[in-house]
C-alpha positions, 0 to 999 in steps of 0.5 A, a space after each residue: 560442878 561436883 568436883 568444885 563442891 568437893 573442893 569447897 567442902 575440903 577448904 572447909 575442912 581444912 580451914 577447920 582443922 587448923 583451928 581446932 587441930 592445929 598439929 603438923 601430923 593433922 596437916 601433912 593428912 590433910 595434904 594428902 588428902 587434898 592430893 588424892 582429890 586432885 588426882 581424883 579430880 584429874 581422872 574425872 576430867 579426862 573421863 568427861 574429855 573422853 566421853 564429849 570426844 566420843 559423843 562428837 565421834 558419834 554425832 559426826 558419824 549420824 551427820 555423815 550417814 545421814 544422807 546415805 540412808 535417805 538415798 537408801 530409802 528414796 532408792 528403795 521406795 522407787 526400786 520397790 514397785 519395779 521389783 513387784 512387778 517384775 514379780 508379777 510378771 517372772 509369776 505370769 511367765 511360770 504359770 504360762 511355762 507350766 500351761 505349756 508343760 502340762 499340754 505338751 504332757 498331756 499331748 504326749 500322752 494322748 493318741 489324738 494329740 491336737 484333736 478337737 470336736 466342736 459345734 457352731 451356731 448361727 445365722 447365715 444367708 441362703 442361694 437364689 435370694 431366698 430368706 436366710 435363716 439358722 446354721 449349725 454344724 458339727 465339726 472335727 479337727 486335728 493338728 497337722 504341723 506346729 511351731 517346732 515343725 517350721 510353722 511361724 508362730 503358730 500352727 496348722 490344723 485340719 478341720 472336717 465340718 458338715 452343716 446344715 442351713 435351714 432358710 425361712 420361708 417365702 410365700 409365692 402365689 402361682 397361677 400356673 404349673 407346667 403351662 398349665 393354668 389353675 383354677 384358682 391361684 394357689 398360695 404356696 411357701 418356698 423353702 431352702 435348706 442346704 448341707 454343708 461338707 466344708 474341709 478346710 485347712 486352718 492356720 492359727 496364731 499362738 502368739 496372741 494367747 489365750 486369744 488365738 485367731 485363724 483363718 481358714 480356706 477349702 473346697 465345699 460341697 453343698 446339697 441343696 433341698 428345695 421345698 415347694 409346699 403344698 405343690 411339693 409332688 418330686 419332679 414337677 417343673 419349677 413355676 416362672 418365680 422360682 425359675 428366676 431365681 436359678 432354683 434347679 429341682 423342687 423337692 429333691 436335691 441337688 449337688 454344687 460344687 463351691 468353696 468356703 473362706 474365713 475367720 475366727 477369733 477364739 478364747 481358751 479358757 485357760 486364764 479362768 482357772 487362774 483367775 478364779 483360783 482353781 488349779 485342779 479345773 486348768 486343765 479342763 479349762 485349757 482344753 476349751 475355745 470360744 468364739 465367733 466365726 465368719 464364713 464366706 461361701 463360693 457356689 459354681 452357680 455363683 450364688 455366693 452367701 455369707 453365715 455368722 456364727 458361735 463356737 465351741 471346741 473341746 480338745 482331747 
């Protein structure tokens, strides 16, 4: 369009001139002049071909890419999530790597590598169908064989645990003692209270961590410490309700041989640290189980009983 209005102007001007300069040196300028539009007017044209080839070049080349980035960004949006949680894991791997490491430092350093002190707590039954009542013990263990020794997927430790079971009380009215009859009938409390010294031998799954479940078996012995209030006078013979129910002595005690089994699930607290963001408590932390316990108890006399409690270990 700019080009046609330059063309226009210059018929005008040359319409012009040759009416009011109509000389032939006037002329052949104007033909010139004309001659230079055109070259001009040449050079514009191949410009303007240049640059709409060039905007084709272009626009073919978004319409080729297109589809490209579009896979690019599907493929990313579906990558992505992947990519995080492959993150999140390689990030789990590492701090477990680094639990390990540390505990392997710290049992190298140690001279109780494996060994921990713990208590319990709870409730179990009592021999001869007495009423049961509270158990706790004290407990001492240390490791005897781990996994780079040969044991699969876990470990063996050795455990030496001393307990005491302190039954309720159960009234028993007598009438007689040693054959003998009472004026009146006395009313009396019978009460069982048993040590416990278990040894056991104990294996432990480390697959499962931070949850880390054992089982467990050893010989027992039992003492038992009968009570007979208020009728507690050392050897005096055992009334007729209390001889039924197997009771040996009154008021000393007695020795049974036996064996104990069982089953814990404990927790380290490894996992808090991390959970609560305190790396300089990790250690500490992973030195302590929780966690329930079940006990089976195998008396000679067959007087077989159960107790349930609580636990709590602090390695060194």
């Amino acid at each position: 369009m700019r080009a046609q209005i330059q063309i226009s102007w210059l018929a005008v001007a040359l319409v012009v001139g040759c009416v009011f300069f109509p000389t032939r040196a006037h002329a052949q300028s104007t033909k010139q002049l004309l001659q230079r539009m055109e070259q001009r007017l040449d050079t514009v044209e191949q410009e303007n071909r240049s640059l709409r080839e060039q905007v084709l070049e272009l626009k073919q080349q978004v319409s080729t890419q297109a589809p490209t980035v579009s896979a690019m960004q599907q493929h990313m949006t579906q990558v992505m999530p992947k990519t995080e949680q492959q993150i999140a894991d390689m990030e789990r791997v590492q701090e477990a790597s680094d639990r390990q490491i540390a505990s392997l430092k710290e049992k190298a350093d140690s001279p109780f590598k494996g060994s921990g002190l713990g208590f319990r707590t709870g409730w179990s039954e009592v021999p001869f169908d007495l009423p049961g009542g509270l158990y706790w013990d004290a407990h001492l263990g240390h490791r005897l064989f781990e996994q780079q020794d040969g044991i699969p997927f876990g470990d063996i430790n050795g455990e030496l645990a001393i307990g005491l079971i302190q039954g309720n009380h159960e009234s028993i009215t007598v009438s007689t003692l040693a054959g003998t009859p009472l004026a009146h009938p006395v009313n009396t409390q019978a009460d069982v209270s048993l040590v416990t010294i278990d040894p056991t031998v104990r294996y432990t799954l480390r697959a499962l961590e931070p949850f880390e479940p054992t089982v467990f078996a050893g010989p027992e012995v039992l003492i038992n410490l009968f009570e007979f209030s208020p009728l507690n006078a050392g050897q005096l013979p055992i009334p007729p309700q209390l001889r039924q129910k197997g009771i040996p002595t009154i008021g000393t005690g007695h020795v049974f041989a036996g064996g104990v089994f069982g089953a814990d699930l404990q927790y380290r607290l490894s996992d808090i640290a991390s959970a609560l963001n305190i790396p300089q408590a990790g250690r500490f932390f992973s030195k302590i189980t929780l966690g329930p316990e079940w006990r089976y108890h195998a008396m000679e006399n067959g007087e077989n009983f159960q107790s349930y409690s609580g636990e709590i270990t602090i390695g060194f």
